[in-house]
C-alpha positions as a LaTeX table, in Angstrom:
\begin{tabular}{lrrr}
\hline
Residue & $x$ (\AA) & $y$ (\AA) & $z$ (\AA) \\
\hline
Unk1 & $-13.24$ & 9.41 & 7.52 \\
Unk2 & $-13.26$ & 7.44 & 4.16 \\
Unk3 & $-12.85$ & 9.16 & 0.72 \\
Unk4 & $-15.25$ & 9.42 & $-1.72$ \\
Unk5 & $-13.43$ & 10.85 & $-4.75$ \\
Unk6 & $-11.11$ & 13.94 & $-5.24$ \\
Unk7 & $-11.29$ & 17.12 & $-7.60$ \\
Unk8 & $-7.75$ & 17.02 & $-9.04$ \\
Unk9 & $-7.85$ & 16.20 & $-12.55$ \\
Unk10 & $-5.58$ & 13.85 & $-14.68$ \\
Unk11 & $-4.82$ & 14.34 & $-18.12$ \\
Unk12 & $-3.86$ & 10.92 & $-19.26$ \\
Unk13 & $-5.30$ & 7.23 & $-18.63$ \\
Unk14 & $-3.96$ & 5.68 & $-15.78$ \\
Unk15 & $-3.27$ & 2.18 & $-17.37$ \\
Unk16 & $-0.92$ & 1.10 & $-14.77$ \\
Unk17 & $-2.94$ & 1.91 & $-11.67$ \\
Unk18 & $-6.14$ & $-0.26$ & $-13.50$ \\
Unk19 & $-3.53$ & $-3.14$ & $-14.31$ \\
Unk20 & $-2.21$ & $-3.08$ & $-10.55$ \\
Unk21 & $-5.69$ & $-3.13$ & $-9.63$ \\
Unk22 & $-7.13$ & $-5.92$ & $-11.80$ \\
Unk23 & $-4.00$ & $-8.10$ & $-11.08$ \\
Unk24 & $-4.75$ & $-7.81$ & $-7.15$ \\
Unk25 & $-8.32$ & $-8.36$ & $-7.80$ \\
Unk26 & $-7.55$ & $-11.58$ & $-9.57$ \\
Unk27 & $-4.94$ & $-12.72$ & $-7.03$ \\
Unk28 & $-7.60$ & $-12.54$ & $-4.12$ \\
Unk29 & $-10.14$ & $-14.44$ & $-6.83$ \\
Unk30 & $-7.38$ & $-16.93$ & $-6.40$ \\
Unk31 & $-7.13$ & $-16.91$ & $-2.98$ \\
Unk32 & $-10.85$ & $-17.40$ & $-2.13$ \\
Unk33 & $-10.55$ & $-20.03$ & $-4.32$ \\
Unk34 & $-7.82$ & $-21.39$ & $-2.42$ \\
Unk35 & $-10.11$ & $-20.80$ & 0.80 \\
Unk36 & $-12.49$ & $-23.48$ & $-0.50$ \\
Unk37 & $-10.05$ & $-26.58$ & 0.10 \\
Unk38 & $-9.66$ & $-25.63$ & 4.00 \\
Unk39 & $-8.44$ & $-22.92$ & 6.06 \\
Unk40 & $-5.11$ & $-23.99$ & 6.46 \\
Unk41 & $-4.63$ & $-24.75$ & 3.22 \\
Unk42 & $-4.92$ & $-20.64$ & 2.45 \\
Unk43 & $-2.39$ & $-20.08$ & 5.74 \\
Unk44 & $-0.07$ & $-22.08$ & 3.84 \\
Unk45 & $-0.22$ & $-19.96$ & 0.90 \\
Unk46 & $-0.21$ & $-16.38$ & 3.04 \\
Unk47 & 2.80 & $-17.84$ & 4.74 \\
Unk48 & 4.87 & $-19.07$ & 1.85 \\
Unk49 & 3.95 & $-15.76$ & $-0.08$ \\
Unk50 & 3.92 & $-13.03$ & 2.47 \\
Unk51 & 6.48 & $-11.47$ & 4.64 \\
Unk52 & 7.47 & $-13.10$ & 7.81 \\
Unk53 & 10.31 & $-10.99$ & 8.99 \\
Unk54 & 11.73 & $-13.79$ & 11.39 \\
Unk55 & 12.27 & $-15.61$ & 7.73 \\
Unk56 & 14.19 & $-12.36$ & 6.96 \\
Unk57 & 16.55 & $-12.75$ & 9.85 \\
Unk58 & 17.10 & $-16.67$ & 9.88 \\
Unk59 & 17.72 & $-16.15$ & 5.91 \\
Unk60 & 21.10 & $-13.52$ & 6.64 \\
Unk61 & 22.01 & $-15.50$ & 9.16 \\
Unk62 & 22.53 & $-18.65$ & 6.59 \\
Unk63 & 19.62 & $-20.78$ & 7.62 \\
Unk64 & 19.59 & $-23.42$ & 4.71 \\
Unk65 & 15.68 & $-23.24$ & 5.40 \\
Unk66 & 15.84 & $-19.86$ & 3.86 \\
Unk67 & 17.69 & $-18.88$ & 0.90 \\
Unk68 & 17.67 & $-14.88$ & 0.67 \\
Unk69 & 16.69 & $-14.80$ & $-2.96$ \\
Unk70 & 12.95 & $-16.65$ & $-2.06$ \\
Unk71 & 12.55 & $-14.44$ & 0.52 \\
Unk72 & 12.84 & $-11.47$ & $-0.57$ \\
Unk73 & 10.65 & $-12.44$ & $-3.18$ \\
Unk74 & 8.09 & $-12.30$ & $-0.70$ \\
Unk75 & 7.81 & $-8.62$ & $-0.67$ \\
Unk76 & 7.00 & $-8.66$ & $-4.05$ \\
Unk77 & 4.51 & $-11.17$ & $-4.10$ \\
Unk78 & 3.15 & $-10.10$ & $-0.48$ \\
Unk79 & 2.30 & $-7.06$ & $-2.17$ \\
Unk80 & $-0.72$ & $-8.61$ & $-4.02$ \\
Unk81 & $-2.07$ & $-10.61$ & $-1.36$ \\
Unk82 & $-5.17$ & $-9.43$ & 1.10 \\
Unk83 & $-6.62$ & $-10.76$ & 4.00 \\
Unk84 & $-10.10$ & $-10.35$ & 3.17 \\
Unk85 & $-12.92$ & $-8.30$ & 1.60 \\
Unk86 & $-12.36$ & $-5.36$ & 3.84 \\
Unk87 & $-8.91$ & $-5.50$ & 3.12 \\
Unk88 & $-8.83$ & $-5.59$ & $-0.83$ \\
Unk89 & $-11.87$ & $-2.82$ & $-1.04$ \\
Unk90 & $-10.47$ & $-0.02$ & 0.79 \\
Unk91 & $-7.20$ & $-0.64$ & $-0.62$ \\
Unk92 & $-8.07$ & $-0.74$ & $-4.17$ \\
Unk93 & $-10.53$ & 2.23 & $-3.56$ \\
Unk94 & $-7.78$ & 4.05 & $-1.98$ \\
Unk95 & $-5.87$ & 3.40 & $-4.83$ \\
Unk96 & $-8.20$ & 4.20 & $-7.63$ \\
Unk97 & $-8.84$ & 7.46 & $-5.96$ \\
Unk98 & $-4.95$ & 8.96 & $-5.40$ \\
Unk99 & $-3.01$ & 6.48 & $-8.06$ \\
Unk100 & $-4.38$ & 7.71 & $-10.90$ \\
Unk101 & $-2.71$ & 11.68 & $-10.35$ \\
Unk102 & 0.66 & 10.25 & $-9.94$ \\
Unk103 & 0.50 & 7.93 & $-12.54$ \\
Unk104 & $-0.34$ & 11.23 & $-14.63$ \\
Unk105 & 2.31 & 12.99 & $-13.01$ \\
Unk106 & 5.22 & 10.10 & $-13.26$ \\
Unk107 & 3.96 & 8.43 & $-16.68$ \\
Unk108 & 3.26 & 4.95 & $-16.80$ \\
Unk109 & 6.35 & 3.16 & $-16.22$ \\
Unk110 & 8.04 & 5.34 & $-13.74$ \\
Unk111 & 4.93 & 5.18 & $-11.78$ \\
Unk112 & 5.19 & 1.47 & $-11.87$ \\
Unk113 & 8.57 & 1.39 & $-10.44$ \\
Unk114 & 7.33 & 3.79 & $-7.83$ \\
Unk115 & 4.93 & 2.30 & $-6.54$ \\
Unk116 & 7.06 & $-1.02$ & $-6.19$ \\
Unk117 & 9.43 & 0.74 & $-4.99$ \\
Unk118 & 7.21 & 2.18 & $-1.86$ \\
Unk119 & 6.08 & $-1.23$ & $-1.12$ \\
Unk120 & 9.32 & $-2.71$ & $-0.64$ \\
Unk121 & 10.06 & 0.20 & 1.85 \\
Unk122 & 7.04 & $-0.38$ & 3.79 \\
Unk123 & 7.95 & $-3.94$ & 4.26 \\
Unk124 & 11.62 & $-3.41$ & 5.10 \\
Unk125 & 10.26 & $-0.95$ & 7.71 \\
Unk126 & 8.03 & $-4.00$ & 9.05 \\
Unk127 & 10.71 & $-6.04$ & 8.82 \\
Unk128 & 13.10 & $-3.69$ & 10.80 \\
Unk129 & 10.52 & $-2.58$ & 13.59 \\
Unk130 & 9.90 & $-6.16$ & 14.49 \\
Unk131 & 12.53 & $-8.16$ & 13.09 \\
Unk132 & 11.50 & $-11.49$ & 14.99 \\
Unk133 & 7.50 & $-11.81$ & 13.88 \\
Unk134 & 6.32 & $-14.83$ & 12.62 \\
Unk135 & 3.27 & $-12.88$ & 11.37 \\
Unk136 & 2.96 & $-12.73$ & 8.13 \\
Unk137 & 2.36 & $-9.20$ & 6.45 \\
Unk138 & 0.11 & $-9.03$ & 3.31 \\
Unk139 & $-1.41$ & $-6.33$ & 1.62 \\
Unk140 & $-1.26$ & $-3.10$ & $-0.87$ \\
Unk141 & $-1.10$ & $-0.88$ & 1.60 \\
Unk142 & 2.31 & 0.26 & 2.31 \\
Unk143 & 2.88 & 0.80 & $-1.34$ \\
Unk144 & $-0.67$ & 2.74 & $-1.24$ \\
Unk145 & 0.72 & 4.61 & 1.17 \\
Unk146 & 3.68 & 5.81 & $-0.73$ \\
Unk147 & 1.33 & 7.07 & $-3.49$ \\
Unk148 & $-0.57$ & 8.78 & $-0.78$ \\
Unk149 & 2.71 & 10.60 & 0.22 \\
Unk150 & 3.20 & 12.06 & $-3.00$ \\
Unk151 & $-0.26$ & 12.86 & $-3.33$ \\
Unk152 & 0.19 & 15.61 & $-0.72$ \\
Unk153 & 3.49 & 16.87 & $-1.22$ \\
Unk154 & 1.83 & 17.51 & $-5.20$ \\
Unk155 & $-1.71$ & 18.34 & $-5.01$ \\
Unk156 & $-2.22$ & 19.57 & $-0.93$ \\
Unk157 & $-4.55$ & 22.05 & $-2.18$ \\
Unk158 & $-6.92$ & 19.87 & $-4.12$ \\
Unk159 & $-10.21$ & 18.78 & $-2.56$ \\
Unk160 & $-10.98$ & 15.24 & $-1.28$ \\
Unk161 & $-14.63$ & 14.59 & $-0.70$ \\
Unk162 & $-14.90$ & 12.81 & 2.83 \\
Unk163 & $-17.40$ & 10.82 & 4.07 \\
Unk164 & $-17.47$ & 11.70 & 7.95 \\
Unk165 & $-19.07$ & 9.92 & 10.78 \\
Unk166 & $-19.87$ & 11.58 & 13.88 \\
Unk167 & $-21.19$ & 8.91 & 16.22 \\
Unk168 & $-24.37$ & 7.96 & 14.85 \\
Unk169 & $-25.03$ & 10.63 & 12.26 \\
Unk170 & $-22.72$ & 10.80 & 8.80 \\
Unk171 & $-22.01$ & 13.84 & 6.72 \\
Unk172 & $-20.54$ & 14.50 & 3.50 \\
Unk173 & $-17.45$ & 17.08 & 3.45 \\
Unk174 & $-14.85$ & 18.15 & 0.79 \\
Unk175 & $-11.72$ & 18.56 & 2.40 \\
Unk176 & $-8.14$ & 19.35 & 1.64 \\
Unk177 & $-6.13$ & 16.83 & 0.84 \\
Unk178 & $-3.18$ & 17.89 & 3.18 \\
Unk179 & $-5.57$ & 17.21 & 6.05 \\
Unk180 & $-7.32$ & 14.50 & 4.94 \\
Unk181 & $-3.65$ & 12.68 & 4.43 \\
Unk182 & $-1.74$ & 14.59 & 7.07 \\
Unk183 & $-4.72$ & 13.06 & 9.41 \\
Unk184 & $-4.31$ & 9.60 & 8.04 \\
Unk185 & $-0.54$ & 9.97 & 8.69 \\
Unk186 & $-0.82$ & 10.71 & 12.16 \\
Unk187 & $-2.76$ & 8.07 & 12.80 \\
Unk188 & $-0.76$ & 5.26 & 11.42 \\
Unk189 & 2.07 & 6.97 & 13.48 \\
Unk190 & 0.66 & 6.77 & 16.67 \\
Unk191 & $-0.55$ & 3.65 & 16.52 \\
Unk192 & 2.56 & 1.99 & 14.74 \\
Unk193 & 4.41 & 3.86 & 17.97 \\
Unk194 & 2.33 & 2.57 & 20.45 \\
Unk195 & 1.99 & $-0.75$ & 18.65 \\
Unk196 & 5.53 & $-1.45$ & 17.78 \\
Unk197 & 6.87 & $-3.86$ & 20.52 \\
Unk198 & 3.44 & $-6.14$ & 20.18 \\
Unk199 & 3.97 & $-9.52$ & 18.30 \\
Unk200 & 0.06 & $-9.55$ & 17.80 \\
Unk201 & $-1.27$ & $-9.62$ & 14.25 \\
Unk202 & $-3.35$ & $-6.72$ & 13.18 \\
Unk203 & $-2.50$ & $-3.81$ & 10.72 \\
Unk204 & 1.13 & $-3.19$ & 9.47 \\
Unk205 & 0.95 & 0.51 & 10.96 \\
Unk206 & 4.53 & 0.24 & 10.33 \\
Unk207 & 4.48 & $-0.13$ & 7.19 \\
Unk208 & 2.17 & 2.30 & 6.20 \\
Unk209 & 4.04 & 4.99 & 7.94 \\
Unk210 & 7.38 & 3.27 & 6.15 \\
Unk211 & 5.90 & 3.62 & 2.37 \\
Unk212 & 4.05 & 7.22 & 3.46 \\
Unk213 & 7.42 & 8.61 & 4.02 \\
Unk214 & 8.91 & 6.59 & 0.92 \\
Unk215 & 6.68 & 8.30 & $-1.40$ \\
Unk216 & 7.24 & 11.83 & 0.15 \\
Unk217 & 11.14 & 11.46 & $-0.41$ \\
Unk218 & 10.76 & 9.64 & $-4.31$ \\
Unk219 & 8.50 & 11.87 & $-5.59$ \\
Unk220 & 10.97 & 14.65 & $-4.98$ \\
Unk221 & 13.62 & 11.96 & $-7.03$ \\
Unk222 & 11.77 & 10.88 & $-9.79$ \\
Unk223 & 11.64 & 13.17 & $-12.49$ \\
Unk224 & 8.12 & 14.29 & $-13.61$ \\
Unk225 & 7.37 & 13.23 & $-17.40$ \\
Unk226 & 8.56 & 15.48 & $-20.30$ \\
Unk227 & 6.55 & 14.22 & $-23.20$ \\
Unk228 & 3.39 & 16.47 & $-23.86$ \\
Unk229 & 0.54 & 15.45 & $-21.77$ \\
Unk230 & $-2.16$ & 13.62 & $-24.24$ \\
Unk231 & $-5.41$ & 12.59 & $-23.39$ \\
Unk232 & $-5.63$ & 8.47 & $-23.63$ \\
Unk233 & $-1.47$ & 8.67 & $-23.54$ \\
\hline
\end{tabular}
């Protein structure tokens, strides 16, 4: 299933989700441009910038290889990185789809903290699940997650048309948004259960389930904002 758009509407501009967009569109600009001088040369860069949770572990245990401050810079930055056209597209569509409601709901800043906030849970939960990877994990999607996770909890009534595939034919369906999510969620959960003890790269199911569950919980903890809605605030 893949989502086309939803029916909840937003009363304010969601400045923040565009910005986080742009600024991962421009960081995989950067990276295709890094592409150009070799393929190792852009392994380099996905290892020095995303999260290799054996660097985690030597880094508490006082490697001088890994000073804890660099490292866990790496969530951060891993945050903005993709592993290819795929990857960046359904993340950012994702995004542009569900961000935009709890950016409306949070307010700008709050939302920003958020959603930072979600990612660094979904790659502590990485980082816990398999502790001695020297995989790198890159991506927007555990902190997606964690905006899909409040998406639920706020709007499960509102719509979410769904493009469907059965086999060879496709159909269009609007469908709530708790089972278009609450699907999702299952999914990343049995596969980051059945996938958990595998040192093969692939997708952070992990991490997606760790940020899901992130956003449930914060979006109960943040406050929503006071100030009168306004449209273009």
């Amino acid at each position: 299933m893949f989502p086309i758009r939803d029916d909840q509407p937003r009363y304010s501009t969601p400045l923040v989700n565009y910005f986080i967009i742009g600024l991962n569109t421009i960081v995989f600009l950067f990276e295709l441009s890094v592409q150009m001088q070799g393929p190792r040369a852009l392994e380099a860069l996905v290892f020095q910038f995303g999260v290799v949770p054996q660097h985690f572990e030597r880094a508490l245990a006082g490697s001088a290889a890994y000073s804890i401050p660099t490292t866990l810079l790496t969530i951060l930055t891993s945050m903005f990185l993709h592993g290819g056209w795929l990857h960046i597209i359904f993340n950012m569509w994702f995004l542009w789809i569900f961000g935009d409601n709890i950016e409306d709901y949070l307010g700008h800043f709050t939302y920003l903290i958020f959603y930072l906030l979600c990612g660094t849970a979904a790659a502590l939960t990485q980082i816990a699940l398999a502790p001695n990877s020297t995989i790198p994990t890159i991506g927007a999607s555990g902190a997606i997650a964690g905006v899909m996770g409040a998406y639920v909890l706020l709007y499960p009534r509102a719509k979410v048309l769904t493009l469907v595939v059965l086999i060879v034919f496709f159909t269009f369906w609007w469908i709530p948004s708790w089972v278009f999510l609450g699907y999702w969620f299952l999914v990343q959960f049995f596969f980051a259960s059945v996938t958990v003890h595998q040192a093969s790269g692939g997708v952070a199911f992990g991490a997606h389930v760790g940020g899901f569950l992130t956003g449930l919980i914060l979006i109960k903890v943040f406050p929503r904002r006071t100030r009168a809605y306004r449209y273009g605030a």
